[in-house]
N, CA, C and O of each residue as an XYZ file, in Angstrom:
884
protein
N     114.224     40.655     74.059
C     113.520     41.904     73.811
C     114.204     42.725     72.724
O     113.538     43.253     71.832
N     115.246     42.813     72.777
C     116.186     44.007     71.779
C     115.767     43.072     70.208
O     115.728     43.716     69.160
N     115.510     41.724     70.195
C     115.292     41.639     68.499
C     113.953     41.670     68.309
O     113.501     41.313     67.221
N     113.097     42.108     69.357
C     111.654     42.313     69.008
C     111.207     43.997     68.520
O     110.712     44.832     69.277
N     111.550     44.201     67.011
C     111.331     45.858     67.242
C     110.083     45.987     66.472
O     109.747     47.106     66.083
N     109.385     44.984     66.223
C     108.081     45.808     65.614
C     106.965     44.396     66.559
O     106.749     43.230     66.227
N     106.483     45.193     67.780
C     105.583     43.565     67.925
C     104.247     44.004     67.929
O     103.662     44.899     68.539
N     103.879     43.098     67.042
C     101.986     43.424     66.624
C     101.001     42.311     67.676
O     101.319     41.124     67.754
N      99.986     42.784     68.323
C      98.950     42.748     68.982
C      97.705     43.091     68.194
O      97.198     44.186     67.951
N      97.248     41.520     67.766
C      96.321     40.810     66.998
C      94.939     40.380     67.545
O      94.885     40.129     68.749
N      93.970     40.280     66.902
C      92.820     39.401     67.387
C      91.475     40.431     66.731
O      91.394     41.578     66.291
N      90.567     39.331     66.951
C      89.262     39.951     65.862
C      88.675     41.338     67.230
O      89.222     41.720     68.265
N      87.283     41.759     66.518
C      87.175     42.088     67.267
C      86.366     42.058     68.186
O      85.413     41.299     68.007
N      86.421     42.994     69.752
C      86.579     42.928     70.843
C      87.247     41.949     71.683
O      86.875     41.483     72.760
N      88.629     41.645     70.792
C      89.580     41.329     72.498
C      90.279     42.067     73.115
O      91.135     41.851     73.973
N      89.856     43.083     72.608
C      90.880     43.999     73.827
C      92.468     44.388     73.061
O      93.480     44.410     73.762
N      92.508     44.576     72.106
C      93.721     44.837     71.275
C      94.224     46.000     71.593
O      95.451     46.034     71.508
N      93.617     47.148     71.993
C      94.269     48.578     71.664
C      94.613     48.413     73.196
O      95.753     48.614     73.614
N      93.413     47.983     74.125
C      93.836     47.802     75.688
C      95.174     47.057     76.135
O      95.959     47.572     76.932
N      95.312     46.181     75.733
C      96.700     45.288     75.814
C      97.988     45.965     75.269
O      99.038     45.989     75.912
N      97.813     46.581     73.884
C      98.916     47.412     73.394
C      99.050     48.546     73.821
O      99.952     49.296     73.445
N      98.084     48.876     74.758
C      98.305     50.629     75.558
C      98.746     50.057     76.645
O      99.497     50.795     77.281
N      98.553     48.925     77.151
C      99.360     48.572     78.561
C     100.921     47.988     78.733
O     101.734     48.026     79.656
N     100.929     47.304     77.072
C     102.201     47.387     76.887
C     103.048     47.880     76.701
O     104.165     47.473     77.019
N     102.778     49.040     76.058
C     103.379     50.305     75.783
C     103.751     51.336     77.393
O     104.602     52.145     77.761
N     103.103     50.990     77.686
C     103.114     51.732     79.340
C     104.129     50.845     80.004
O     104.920     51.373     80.786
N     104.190     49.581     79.780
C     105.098     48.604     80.401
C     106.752     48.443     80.122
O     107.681     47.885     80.706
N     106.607     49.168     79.022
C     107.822     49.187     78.071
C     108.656     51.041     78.405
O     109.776     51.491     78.163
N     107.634     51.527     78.930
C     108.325     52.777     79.245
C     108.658     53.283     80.528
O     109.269     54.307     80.831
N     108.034     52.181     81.399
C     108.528     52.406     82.762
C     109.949     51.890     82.735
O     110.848     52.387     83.414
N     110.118     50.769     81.838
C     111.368     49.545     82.004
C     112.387     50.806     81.120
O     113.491     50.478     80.685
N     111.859     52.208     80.944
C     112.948     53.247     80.237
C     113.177     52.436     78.727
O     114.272     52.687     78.224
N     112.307     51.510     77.944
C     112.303     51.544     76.319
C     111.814     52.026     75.624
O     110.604     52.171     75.449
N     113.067     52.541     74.827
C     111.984     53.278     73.876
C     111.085     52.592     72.901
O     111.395     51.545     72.333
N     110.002     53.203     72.738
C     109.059     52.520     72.540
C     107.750     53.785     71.771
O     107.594     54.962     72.097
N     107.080     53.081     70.827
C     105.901     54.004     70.419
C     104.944     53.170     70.105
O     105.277     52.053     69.710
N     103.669     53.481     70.195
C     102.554     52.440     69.761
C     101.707     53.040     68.537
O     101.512     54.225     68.268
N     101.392     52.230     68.068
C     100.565     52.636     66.737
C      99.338     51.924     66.526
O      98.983     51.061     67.328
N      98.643     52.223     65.485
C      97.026     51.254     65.638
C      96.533     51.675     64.196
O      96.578     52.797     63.691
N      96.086     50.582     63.697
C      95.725     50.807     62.267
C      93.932     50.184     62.369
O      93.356     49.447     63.169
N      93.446     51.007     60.976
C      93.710     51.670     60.578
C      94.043     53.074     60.745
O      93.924     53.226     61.961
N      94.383     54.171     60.258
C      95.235     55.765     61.094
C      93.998     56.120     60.582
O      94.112     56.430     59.396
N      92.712     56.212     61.047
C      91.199     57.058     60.968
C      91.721     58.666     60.978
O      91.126     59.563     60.380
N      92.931     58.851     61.763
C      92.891     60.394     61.699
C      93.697     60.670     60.331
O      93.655     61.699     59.656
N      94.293     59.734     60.135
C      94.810     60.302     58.702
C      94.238     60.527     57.164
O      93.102     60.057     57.110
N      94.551     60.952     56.207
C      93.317     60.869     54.581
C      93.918     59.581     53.808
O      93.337     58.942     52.931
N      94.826     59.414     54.174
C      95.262     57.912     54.275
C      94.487     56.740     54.098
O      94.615     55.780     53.337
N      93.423     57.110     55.210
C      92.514     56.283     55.482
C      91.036     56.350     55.018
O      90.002     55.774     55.356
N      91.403     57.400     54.000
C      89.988     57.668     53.416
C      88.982     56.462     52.124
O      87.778     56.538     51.877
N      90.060     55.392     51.490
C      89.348     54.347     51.227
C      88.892     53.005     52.119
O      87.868     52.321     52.098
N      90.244     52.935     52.989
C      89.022     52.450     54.272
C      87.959     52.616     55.052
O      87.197     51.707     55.382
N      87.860     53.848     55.395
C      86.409     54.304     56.085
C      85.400     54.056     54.866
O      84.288     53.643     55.196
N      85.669     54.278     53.333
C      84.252     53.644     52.431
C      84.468     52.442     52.752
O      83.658     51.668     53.260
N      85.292     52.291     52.540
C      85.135     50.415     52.662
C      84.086     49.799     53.889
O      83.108     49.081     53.683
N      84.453     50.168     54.882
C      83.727     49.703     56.557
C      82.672     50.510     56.294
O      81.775     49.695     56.508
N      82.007     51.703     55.929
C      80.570     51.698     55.715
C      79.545     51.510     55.202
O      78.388     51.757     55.542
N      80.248     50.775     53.823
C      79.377     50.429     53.413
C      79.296     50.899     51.662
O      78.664     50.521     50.675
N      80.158     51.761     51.921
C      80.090     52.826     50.602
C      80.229     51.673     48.737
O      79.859     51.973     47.602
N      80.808     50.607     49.194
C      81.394     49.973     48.054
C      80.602     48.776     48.458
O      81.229     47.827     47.987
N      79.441     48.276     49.149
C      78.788     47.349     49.123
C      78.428     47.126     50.736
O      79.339     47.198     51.561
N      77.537     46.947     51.003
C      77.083     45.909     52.478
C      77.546     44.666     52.789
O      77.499     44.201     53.928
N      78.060     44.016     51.692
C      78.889     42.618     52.256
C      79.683     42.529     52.287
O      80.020     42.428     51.107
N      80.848     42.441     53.115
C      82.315     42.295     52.773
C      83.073     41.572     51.231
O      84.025     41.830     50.495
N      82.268     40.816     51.302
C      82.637     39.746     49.657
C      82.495     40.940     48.488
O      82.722     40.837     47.282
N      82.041     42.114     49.255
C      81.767     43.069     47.512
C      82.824     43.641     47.001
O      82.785     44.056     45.842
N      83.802     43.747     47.672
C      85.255     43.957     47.557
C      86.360     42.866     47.713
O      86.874     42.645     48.809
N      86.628     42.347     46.837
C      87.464     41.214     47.173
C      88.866     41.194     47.683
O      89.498     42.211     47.400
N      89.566     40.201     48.430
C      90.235     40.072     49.288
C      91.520     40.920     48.689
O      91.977     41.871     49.322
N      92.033     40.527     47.495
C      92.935     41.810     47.101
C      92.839     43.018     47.390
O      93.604     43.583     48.172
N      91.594     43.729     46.612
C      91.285     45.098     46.830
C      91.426     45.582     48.195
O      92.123     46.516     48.591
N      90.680     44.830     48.840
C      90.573     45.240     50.206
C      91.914     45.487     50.716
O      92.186     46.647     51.028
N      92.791     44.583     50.850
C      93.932     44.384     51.029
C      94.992     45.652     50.710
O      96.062     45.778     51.305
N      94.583     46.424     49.830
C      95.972     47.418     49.113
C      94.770     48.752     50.116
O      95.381     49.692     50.624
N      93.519     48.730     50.272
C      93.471     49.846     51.454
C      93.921     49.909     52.386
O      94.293     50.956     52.916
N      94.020     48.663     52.901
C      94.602     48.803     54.342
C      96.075     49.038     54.197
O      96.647     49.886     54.883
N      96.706     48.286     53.299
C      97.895     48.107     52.867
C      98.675     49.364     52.597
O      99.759     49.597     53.133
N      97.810     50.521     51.359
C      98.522     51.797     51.511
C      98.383     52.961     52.630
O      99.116     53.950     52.620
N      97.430     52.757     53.539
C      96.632     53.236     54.492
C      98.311     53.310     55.753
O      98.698     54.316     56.348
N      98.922     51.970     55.792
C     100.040     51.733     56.486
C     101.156     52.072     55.987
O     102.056     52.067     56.826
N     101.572     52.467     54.607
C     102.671     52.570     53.889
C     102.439     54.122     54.478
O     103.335     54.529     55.217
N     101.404     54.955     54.237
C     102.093     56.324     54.279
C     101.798     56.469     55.815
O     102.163     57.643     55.886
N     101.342     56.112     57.336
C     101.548     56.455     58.220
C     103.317     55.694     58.883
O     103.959     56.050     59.871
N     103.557     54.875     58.123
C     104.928     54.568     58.110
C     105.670     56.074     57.877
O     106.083     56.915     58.675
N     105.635     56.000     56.239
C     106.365     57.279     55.719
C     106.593     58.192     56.212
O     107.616     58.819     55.936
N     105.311     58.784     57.550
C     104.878     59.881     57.614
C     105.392     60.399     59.142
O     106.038     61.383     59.504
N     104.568     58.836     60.121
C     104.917     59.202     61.218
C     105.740     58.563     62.047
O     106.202     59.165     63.017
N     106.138     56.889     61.730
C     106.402     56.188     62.806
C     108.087     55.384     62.370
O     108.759     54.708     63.149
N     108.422     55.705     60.992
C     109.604     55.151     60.228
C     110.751     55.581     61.699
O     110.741     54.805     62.655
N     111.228     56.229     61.720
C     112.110     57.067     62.794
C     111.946     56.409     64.324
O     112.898     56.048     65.016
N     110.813     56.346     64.632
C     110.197     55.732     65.963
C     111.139     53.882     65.742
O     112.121     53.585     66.422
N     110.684     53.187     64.962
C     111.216     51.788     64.243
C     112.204     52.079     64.429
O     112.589     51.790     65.562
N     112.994     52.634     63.726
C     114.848     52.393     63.875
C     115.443     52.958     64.929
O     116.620     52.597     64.909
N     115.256     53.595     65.756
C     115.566     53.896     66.797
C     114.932     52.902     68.131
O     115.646     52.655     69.103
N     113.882     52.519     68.049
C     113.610     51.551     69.232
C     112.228     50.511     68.961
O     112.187     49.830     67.936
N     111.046     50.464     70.044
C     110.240     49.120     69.821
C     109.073     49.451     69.313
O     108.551     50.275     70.064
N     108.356     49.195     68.335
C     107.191     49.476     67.655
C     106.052     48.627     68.437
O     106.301     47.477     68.801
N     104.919     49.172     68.660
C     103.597     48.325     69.385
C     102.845     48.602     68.274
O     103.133     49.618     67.643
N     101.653     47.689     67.785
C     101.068     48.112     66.758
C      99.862     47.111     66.951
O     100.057     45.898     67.033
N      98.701     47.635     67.013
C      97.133     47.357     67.562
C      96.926     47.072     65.732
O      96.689     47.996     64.954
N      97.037     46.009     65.420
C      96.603     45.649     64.070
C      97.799     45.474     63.258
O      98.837     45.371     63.911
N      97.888     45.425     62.198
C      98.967     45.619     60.937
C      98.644     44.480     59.471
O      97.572     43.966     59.150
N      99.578     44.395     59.009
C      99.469     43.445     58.281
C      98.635     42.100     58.315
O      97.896     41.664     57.433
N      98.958     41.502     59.657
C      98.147     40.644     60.007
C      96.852     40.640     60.195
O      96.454     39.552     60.612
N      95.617     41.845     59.975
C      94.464     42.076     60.064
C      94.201     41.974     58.475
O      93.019     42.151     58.181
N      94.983     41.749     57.501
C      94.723     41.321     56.392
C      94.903     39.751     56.053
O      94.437     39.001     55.195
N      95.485     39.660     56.756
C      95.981     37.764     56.885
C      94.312     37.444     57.276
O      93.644     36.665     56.596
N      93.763     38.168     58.470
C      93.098     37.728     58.877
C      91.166     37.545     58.072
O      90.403     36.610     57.828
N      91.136     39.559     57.888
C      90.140     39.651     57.408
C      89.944     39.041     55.914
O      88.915     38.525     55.479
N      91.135     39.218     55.255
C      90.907     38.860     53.716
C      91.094     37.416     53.522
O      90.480     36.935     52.570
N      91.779     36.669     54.194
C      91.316     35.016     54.106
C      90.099     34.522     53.974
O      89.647     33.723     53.154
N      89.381     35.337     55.282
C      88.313     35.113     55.165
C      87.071     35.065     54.106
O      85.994     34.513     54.328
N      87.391     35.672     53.054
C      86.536     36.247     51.680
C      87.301     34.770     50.862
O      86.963     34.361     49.751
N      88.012     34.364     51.440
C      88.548     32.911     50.077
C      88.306     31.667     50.287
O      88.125     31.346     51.462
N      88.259     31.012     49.635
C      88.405     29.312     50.572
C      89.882     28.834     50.652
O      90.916     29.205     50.096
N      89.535     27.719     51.698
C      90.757     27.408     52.257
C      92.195     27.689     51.793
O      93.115     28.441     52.112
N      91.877     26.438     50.614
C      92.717     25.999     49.445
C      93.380     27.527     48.873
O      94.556     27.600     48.518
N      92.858     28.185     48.858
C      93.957     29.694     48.338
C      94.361     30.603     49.631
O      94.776     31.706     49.276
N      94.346     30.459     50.693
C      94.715     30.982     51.857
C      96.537     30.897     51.647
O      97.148     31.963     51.566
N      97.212     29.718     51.581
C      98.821     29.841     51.207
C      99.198     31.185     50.104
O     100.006     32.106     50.232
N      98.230     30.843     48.983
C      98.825     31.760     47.688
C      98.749     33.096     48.398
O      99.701     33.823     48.681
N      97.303     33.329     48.672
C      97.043     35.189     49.457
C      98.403     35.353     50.398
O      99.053     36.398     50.398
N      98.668     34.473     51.006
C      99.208     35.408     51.980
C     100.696     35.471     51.670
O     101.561     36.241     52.088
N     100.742     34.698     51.028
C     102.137     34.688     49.860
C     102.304     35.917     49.318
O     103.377     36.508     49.441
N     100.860     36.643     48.399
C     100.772     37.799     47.438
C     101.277     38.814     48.909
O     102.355     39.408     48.916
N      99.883     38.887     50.576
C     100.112     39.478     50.716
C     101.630     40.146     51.681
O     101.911     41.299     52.011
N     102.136     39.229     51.835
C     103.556     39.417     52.554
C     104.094     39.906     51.489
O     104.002     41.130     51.587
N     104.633     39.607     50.474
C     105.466     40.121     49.496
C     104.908     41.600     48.974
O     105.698     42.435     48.533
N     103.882     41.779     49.037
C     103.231     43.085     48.764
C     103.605     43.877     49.756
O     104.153     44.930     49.429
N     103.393     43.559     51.355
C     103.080     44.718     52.453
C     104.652     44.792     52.485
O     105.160     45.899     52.305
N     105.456     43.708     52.699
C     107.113     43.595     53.042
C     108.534     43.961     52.216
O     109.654     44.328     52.571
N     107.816     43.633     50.773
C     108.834     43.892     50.118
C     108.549     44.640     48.876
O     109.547     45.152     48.369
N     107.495     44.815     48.301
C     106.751     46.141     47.256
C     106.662     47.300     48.081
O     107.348     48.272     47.765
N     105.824     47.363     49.230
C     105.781     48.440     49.791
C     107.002     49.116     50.837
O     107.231     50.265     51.216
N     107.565     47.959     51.057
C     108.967     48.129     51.796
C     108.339     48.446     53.415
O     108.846     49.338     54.094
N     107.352     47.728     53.856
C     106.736     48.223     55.199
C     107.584     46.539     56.293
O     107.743     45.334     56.097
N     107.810     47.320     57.137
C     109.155     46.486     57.995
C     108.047     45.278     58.464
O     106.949     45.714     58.813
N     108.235     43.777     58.505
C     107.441     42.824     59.031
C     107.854     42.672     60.397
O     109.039     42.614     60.726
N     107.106     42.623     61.017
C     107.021     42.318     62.336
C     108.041     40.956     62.781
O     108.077     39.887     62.170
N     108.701     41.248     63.790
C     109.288     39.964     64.758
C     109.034     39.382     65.899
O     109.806     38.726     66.598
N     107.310     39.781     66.172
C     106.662     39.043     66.892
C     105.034     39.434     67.059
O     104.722     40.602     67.292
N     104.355     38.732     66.970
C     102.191     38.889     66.636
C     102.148     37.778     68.251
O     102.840     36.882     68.734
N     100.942     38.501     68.595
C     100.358     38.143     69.680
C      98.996     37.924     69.298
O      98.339     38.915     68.980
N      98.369     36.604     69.271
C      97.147     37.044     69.057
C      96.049     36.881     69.563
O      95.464     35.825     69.326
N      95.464     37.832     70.376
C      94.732     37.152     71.582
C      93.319     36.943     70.723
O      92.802     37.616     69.832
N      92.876     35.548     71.478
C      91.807     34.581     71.207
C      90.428     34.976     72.059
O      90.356     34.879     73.285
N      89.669     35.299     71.455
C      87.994     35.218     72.093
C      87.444     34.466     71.224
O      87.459     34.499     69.994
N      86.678     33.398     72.375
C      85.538     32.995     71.839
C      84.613     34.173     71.052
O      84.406     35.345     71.369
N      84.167     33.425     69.961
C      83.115     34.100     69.314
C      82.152     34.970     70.100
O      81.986     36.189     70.151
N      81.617     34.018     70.649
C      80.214     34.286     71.484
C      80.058     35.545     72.345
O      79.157     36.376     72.459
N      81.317     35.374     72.936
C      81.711     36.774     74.068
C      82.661     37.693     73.270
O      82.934     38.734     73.868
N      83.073     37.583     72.384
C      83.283     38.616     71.241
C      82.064     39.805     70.632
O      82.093     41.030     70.514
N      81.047     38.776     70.339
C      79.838     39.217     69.595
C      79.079     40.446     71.185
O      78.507     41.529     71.059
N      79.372     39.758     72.363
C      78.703     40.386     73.438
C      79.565     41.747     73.681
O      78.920     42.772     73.904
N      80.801     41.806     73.655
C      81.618     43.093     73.905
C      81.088     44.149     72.839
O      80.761     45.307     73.099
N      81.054     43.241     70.985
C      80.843     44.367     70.472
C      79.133     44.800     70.860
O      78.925     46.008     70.746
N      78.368     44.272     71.135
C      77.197     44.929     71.089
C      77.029     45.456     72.540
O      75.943     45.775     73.024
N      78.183     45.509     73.157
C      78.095     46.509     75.167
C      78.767     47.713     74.175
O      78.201     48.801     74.065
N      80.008     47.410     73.479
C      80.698     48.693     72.793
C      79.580     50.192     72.202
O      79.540     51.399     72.440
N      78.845     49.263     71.384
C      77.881     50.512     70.448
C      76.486     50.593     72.014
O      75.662     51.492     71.845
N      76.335     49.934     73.042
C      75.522     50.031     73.719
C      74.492     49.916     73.390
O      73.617     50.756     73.601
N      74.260     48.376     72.522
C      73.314     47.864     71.437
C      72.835     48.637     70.410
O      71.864     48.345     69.711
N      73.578     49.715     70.305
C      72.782     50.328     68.801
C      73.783     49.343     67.751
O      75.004     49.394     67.606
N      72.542     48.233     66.938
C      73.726     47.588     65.580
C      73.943     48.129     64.389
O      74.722     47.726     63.525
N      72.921     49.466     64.344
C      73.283     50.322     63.440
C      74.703     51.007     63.136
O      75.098     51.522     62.089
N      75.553     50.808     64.761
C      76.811     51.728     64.586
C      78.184     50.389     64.218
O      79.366     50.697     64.369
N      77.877     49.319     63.863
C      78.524     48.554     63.694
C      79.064     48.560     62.249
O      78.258     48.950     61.404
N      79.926     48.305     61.946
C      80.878     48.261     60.266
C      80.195     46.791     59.561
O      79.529     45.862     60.017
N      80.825     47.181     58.031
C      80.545     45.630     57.361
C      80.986     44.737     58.377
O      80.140     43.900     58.692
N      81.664     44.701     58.751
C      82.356     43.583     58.927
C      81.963     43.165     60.594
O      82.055     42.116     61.230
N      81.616     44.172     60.838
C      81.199     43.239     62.579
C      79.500     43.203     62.535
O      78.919     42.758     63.525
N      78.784     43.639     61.467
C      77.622     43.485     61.117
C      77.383     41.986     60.704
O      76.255     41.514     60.851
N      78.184     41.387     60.302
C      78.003     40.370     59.246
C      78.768     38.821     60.225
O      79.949     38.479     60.159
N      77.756     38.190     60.992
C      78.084     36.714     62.086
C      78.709     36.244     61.416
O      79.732     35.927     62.023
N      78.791     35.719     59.578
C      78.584     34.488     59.398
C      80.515     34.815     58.888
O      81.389     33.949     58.863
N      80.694     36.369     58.531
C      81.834     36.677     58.246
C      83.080     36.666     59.196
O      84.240     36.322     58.970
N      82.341     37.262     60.592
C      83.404     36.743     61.814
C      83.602     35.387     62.195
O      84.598     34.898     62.728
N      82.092     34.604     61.721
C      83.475     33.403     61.966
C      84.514     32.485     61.323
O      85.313     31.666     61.774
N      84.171     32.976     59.963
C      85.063     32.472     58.699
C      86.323     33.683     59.372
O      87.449     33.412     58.955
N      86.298     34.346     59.875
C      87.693     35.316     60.008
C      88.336     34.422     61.542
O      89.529     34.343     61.838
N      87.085     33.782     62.401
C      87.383     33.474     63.457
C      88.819     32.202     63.040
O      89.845     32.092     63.711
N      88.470     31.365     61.751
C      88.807     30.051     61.358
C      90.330     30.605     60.761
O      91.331     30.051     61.217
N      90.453     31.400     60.019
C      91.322     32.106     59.149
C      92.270     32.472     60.363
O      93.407     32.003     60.308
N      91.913     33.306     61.525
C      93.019     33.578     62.101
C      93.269     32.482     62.947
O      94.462     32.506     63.252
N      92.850     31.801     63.316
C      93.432     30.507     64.088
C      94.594     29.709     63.049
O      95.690     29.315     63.449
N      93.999     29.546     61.386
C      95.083     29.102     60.788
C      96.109     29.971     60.726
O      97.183     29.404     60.526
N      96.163     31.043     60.816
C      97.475     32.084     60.753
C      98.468     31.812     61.629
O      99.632     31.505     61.373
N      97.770     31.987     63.014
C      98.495     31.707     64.287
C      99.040     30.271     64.319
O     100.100     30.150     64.933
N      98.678     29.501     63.942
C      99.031     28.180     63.980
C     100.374     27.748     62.887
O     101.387     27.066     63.041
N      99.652     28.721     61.441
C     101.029     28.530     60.311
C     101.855     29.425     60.274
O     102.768     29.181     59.485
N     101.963     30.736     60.996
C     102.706     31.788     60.724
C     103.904     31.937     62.125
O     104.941     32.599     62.173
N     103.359     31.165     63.023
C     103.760     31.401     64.118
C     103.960     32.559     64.840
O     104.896     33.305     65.126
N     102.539     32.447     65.083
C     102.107     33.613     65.993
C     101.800     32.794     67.474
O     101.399     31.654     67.710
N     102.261     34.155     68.509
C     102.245     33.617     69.687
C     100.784     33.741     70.427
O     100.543     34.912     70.719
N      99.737     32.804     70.806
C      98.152     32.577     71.242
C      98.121     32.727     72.872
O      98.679     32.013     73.705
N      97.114     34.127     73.110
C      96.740     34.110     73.950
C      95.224     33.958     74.685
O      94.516     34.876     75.097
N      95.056     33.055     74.706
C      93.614     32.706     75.343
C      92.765     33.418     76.312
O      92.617     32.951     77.441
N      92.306     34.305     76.022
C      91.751     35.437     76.450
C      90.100     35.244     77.041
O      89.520     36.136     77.660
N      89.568     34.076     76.756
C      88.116     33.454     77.118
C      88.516     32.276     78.371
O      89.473     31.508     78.283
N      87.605     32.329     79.477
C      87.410     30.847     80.273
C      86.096     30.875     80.722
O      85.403     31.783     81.182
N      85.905     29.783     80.514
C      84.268     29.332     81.332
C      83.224     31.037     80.947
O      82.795     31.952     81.650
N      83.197     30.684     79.337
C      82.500     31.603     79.029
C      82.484     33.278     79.048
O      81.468     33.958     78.905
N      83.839     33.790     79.258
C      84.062     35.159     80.277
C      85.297     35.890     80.106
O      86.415     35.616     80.543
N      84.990     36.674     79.537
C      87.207     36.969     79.326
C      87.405     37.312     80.706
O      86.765     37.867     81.599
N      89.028     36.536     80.480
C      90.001     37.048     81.621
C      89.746     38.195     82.002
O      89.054     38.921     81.289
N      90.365     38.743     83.515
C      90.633     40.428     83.214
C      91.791     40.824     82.851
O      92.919     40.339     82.766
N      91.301     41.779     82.658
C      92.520     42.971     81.740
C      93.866     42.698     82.340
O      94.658     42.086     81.623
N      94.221     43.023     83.439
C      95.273     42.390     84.470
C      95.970     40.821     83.912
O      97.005     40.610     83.281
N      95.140     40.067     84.332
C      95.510     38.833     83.682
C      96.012     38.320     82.457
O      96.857     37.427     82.402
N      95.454     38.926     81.388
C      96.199     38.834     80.243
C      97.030     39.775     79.668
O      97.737     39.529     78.690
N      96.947     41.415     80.531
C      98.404     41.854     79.723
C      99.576     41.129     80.386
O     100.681     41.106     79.844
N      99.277     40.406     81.822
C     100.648     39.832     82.412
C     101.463     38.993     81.743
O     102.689     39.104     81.717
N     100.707     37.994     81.094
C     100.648     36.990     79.750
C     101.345     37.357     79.182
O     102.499     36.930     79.137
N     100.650     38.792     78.192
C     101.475     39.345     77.466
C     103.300     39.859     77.568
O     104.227     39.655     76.786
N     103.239     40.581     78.892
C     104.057     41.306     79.347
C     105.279     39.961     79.653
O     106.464     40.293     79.630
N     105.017     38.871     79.856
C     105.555     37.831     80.472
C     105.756     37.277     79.024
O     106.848     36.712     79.067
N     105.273     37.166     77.834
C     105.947     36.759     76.381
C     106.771     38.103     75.599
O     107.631     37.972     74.728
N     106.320     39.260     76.095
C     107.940     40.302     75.359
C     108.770     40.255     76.049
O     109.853     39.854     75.621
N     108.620     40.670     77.518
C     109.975     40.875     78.562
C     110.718     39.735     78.887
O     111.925     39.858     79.095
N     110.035     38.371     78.979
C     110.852     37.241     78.982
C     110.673     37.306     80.701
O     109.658     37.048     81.347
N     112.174     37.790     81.260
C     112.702     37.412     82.608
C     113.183     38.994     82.963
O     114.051     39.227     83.804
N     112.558     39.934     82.274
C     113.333     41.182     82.361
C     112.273     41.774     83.515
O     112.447     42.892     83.998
């Protein structure tokens, strides 16, 4: 646990990312660690004001209308200044939880490329988020796995079938599952730790897989 100080909690969406990292975070402060959780993108910050065009639409309806770079340095500076701003201090002093990060660019912006340039991107983007921007890389990604299918069903219980309230990007099937393919190669080449979050059609419950979770940071603690 003590060399895990930044651990990111991954996965497309609706698996339950912010739920798992709010339970971990709760798990981590009973055990008296210090500990803070974070979640990107920071919507409350102006930070985040070229991402919100981005997800509505403002710079195109298809995700491909912004290409995987571009996209990439919104989210990218979006995290540099809630670093700067709010959570730098939180990091060096104890354990960072973080509902997204870097790795939601591994994930989403692969997806906009073919295969064959997936090594170079994530080459550009590690060296960009880690060592241009100086934003601390994580020493451990969790990334919990939903089937597509029951992915697609959470988000449309989420908006309570209105698909009008959905973003580029969860608007667009054919884009989640090129992101579905992209993050499986991540997890597989980056070594990220997979949590299987779907059975017999149905996610686990909530219970069940933060234990998972809680049982890959704490170890035996």
């Amino acid at each position: 646990m003590a060399t895990n100080k930044l651990i990111v909690i991954e996965g497309l969406d609706g698996s339950g990312k912010a739920t798992q990292a709010r339970r971990l975070t709760k798990a981590l402060v009973d055990r008296e660690i210090p500990v803070r959780e974070v979640s990107f993108p920071d919507y409350d910050s102006d930070s985040s004001a070229l991402v919100r065009m981005y997800l509505s639409g403002q710079f195109g309806t298809d995700p491909q209308d912004v290409n995987a770079y571009a996209a990439s340095s919104f989210f990218a500076v979006d995290r540099f200044a809630s670093y700067r701003k709010d959570w730098s201090r939180d990091y060096a002093k104890g354990v960072v939880i973080a509902d997204r990060y870097t790795t939601s660019n591994a994930v989403h912006q692969c997806s906009k490329l073919p295969p064959e340039q997936w090594e170079e991107f994530l080459h550009w983007l590690f060296d960009y988020e880690f060592h241009l921007l100086g934003l601390p890389a994580p020493d451990s990604v969790i990334y919990l796995q939903v089937d597509p299918a029951v992915s697609q069903r959470l988000m449309t219980a989420r908006y309570h079938g209105d698909e009008s309230k959905k973003d580029v990007h969860e608007k667009d099937t054919e884009y989640l599952a090129r992101s579905r393919r992209a993050a499986e190669y991540c997890a597989e080449h980056l070594g990220w730790t997979t949590v299987h979050c779907t059975h017999s059609d149905a996610m686990r419950s909530i219970e069940d897989i933060q234990a998972e979770v809680q049982g890959i940071v704490l170890g035996g603690q």
